[in-house]
LOBA-203243 format. One line per field, with one value per residue (C-alpha): residue number from 1; x, y, z. Coordinates in nm, 4 decimals. Example, Ala and Ser with C-alpha at 12.3 -4.5 7.8 and 13.67 -1.06 7.14 Angstrom:
BEGIN
keba: [1|2]
X: [1.2300|1.3670]
Y: [-0.4500|-0.1060]
Z: [0.7800|0.7140]
END
This chain:
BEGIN
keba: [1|2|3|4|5|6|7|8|9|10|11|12|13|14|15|16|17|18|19|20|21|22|23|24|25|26|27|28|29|30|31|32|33|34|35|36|37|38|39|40|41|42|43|44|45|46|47|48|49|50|51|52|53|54|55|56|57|58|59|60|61|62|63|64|65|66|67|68|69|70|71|72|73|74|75|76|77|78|79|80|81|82|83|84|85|86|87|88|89|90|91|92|93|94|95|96|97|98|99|100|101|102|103|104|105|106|107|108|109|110|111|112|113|114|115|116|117|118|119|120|121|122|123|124|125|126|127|128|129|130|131|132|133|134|135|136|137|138|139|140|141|142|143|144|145|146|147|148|149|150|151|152|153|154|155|156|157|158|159|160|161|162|163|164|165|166|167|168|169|170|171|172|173|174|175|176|177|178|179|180|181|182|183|184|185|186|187|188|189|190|191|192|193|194|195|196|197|198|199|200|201|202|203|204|205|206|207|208|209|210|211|212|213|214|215|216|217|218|219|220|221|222|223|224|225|226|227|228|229|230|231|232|233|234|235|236|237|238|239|240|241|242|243|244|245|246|247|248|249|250|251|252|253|254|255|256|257|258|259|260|261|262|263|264|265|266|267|268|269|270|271|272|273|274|275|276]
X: [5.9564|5.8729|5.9904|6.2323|6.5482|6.5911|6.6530|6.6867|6.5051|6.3023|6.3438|6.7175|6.7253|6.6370|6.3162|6.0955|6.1068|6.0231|5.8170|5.6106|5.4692|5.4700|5.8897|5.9556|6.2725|6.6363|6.6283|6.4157|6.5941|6.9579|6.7700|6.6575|6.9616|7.1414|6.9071|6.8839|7.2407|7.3108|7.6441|7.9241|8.0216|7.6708|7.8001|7.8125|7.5180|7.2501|7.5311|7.5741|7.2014|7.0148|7.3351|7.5466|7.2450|7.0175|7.3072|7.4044|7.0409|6.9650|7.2592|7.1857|6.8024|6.8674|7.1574|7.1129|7.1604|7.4974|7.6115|7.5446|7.7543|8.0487|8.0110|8.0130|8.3432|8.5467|8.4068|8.5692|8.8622|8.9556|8.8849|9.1561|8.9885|9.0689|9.0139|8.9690|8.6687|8.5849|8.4693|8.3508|8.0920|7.9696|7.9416|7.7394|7.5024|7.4139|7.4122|7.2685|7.0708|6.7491|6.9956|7.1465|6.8047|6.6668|6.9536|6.9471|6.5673|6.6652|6.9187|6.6443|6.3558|6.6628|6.7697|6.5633|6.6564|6.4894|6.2422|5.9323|5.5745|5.5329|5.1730|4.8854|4.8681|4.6130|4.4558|4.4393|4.2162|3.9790|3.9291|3.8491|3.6080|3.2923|3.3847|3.3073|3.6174|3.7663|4.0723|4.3480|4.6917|4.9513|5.1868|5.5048|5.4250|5.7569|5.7398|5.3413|5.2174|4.9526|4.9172|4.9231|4.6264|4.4109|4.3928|4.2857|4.0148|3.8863|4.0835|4.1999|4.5625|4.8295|5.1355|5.5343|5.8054|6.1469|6.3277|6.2987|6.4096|6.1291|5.8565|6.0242|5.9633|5.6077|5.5612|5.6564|5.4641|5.1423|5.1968|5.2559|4.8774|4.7439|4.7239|4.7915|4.8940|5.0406|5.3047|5.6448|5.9709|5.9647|5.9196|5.6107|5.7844|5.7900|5.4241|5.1526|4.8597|4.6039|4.2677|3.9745|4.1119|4.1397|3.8750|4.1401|4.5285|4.7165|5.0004|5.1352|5.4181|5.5230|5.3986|5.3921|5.6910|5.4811|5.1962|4.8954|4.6670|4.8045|4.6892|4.3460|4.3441|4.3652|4.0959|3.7457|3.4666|3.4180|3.7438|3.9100|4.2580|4.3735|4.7325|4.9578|5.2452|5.5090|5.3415|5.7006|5.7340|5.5395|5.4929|5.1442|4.9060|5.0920|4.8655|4.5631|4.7238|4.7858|4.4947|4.2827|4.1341|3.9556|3.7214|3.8840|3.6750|3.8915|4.2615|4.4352|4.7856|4.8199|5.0806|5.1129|5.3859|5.5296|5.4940|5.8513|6.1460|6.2475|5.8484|5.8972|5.6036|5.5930|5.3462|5.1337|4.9635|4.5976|4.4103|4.1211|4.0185|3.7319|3.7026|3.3679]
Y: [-4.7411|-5.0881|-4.9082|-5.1248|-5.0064|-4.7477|-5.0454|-5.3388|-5.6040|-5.7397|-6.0895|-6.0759|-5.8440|-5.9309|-5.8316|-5.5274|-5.1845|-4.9411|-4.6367|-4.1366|-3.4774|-3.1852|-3.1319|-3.1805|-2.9806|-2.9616|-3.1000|-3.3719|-3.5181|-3.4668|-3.7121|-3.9539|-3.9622|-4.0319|-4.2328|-4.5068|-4.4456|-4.3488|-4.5713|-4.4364|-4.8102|-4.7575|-4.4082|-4.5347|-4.6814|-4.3872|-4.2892|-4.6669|-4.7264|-4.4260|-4.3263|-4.6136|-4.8738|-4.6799|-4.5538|-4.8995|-5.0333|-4.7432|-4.8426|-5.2201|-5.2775|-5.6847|-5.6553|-5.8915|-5.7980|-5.9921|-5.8094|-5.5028|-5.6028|-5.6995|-5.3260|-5.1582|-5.3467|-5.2704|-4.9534|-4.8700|-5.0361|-4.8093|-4.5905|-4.7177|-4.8349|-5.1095|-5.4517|-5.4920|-5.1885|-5.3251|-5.6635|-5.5165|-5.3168|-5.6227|-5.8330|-5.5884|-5.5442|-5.8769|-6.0058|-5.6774|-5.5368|-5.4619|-5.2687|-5.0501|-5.0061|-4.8729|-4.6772|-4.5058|-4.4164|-4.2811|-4.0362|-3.9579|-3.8579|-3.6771|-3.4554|-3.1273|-3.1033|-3.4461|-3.3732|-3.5697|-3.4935|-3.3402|-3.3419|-3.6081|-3.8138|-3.6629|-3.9743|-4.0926|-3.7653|-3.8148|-4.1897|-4.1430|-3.8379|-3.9081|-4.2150|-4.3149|-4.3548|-4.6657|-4.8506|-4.7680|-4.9155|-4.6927|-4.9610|-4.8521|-4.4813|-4.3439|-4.0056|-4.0767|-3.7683|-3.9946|-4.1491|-3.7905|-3.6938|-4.0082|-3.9491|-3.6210|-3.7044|-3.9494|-4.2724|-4.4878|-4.5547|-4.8158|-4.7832|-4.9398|-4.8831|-5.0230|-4.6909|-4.6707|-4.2723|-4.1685|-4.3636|-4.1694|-3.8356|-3.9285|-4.0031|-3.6946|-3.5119|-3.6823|-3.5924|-3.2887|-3.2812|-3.4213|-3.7911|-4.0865|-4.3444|-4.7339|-4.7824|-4.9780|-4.9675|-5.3039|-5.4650|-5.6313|-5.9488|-5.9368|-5.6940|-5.9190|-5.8074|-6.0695|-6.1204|-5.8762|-5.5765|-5.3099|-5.1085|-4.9616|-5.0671|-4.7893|-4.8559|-4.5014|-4.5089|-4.8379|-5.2203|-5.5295|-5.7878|-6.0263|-6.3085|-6.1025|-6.3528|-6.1773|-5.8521|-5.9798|-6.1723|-5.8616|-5.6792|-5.6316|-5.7577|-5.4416|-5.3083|-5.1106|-5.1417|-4.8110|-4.7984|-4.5463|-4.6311|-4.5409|-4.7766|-4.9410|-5.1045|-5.3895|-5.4627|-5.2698|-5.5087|-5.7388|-5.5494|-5.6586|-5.9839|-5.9465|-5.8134|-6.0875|-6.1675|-5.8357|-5.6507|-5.3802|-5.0873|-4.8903|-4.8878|-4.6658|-4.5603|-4.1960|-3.9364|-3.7177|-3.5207|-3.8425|-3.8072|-3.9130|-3.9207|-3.5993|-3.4470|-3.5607|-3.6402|-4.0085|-4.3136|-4.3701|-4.6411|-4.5955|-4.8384|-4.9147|-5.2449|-5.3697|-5.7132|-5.8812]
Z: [-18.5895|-18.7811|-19.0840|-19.3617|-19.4436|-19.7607|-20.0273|-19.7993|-19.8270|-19.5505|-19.6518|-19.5384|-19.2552|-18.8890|-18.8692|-18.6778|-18.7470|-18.9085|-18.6777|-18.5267|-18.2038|-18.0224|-18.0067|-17.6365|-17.6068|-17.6091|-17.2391|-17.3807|-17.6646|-17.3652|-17.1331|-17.3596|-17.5761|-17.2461|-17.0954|-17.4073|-17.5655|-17.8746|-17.9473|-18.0788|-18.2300|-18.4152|-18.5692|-18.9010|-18.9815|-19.0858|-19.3519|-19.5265|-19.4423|-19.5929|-19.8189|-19.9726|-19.9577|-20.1741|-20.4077|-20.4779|-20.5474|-20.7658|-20.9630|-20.9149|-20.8219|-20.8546|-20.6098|-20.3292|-19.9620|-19.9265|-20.2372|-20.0819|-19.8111|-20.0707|-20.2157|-19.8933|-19.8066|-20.1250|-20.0895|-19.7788|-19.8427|-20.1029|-19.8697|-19.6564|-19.3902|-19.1988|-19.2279|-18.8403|-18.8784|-19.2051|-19.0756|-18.7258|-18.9281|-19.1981|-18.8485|-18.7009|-18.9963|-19.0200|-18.6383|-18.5154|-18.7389|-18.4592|-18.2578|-18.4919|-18.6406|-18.2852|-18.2638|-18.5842|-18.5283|-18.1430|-18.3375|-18.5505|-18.3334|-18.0949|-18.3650|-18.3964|-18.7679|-18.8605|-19.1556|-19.0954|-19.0600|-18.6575|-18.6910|-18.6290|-19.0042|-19.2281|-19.3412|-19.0007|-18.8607|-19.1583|-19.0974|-18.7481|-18.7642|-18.6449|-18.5102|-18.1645|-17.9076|-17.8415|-17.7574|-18.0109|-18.0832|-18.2502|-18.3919|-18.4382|-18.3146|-18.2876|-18.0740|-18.0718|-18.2789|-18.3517|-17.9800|-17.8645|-18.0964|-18.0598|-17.6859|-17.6898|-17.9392|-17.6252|-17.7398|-17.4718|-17.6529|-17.6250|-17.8219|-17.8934|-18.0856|-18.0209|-18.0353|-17.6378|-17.6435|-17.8744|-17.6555|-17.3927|-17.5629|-17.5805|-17.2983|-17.1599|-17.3999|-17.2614|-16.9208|-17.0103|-17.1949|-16.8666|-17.1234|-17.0164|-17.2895|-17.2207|-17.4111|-17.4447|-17.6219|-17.7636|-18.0792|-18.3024|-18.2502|-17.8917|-17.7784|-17.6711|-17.8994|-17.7016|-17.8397|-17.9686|-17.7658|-18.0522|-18.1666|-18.4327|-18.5217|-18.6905|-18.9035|-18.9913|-19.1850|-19.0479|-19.1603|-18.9979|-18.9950|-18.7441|-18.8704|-18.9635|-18.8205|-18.5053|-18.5933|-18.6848|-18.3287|-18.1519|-18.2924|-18.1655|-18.3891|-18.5766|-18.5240|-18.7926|-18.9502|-19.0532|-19.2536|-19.4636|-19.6283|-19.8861|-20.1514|-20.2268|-19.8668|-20.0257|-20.3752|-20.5197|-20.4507|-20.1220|-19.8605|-19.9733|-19.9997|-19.6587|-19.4965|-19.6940|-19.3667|-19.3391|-19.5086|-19.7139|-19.7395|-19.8960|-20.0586|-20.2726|-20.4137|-20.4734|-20.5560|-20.1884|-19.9734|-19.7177|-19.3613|-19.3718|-19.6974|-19.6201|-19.7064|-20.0771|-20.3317|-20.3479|-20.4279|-20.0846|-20.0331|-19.7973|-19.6831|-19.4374|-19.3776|-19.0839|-18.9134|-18.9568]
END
């Protein structure tokens, strides 16, 4: 998933990320969880990403990204860590952060205890009723609830994420449906979008890190962005910024449960926006 870090900002971090249901099974999540590693030098990332980054910027919300870094070294120090695993983890966090980012979300989507919305997004099924198949691209669609849902509403669907084992678990899925969906474990930075082939671009949960002129490009005439989103991925007002190309037909900020944040109320941001 093209999701951002809990509390790190984008501006600093390599870039992609974050970001998607039928459960496939326990045979599932073995194969793909052997099939696109889950590395052990990776192991402690989802505790200082989603832990010690967001305690620290709660406590500090000026705190820059290399100052995080500075904390989460003293920190373990004290702990008594170290410095050889000390250093080996900073280096890793700032050389690798794609990798242990698609790691962390191939944990995620291979652990049956993950909290996050299994069903096709709510806004997305109400956006789309009534409106006549196309060709869709899930962007960022994780273990393609979404995907999975578009194509059995008649959508001819392409999708990617760069966690490889949840495309994986998707795919599956489909064949399993009798769907067939086109999809790769890659990131934004490196799909070809090409030009005008999208009657609809869905950003569930996930947001762009790429030039949105490329996004635009790859709509059809017509086409129809549609996008949900914790509203403090950007700040209030950035995605119309953004999406200044299109025509926004409708954007809003609203108190709901999250798709993902462990199901927890929080501001979402909604928006729909068509290309003339």
């Amino acid at each position: 998933m093209l999701k951002q870090a809990p509390s790190w900002k984008s501006s600093d971090m390599n870039r992609g990320h974050s970001v998607g249901i039928a459960w496939v099974g326990l045979a599932a999540v073995f194969f793909c969880s052997q099939a696109f590693g889950q590395k052990p030098e990776f192991d402690f990332f989802p505790d200082f990403r989603n832990v010690f980054t967001v305690k620290v910027r709660t406590q500090n919300p000026s705190i820059t990204n290399d100052g995080i870094l500075e904390e989460y070294a003293s920190s373990l120090k004290s702990e008594g860590v170290t410095e050889t695993e000390i250093a080996r983890r900073i280096a890793l966090i700032r050389t690798q952060r794609r990798e242990l980012e698609s790691d962390y979300w191939n944990r995620f989507y291979g652990n049956s205890g993950s909290n996050f919305n299994r069903a096709p997004n709510a806004f997305l099924t109400e956006m789309i009723s009534g409106r006549t198949p196309g060709t869709a691209l899930d962007y960022a669609m994780g273990e393609g609830r979404n995907s999975i849902y578009l194509s059995q509403q008649g959508w001819k669907v392409f999708g990617f994420d760069p966690a490889g084992a949840a495309v994986a678990m998707a795919q599956k899925r489909a064949k399993e449906l009798g769907l067939t969906l086109t999809t790769e474990a890659v990131w934004d930075s490196e799909y070809e979008f090409g030009k005008e082939r999208f009657d609809l671009i869905l950003f569930s949960w996930a947001m762009p890190f790429i030039p949105i002129q490329r996004i635009v490009d790859a709509l059809k005439p017509g086409g129809m962005i549609v996008m949900e989103v914790a509203a403090d991925y950007v700040g209030r007002n950035e995605m119309l910024k953004m999406f200044d190309a299109l025509k926004i037909i409708r954007y809003e900020i609203v108190q709901a449960k999250a798709d993902f944040y462990e199901r927890q109320q929080v501001d979402v941001l909604r928006m729909v926006a068509t290309k003339p």
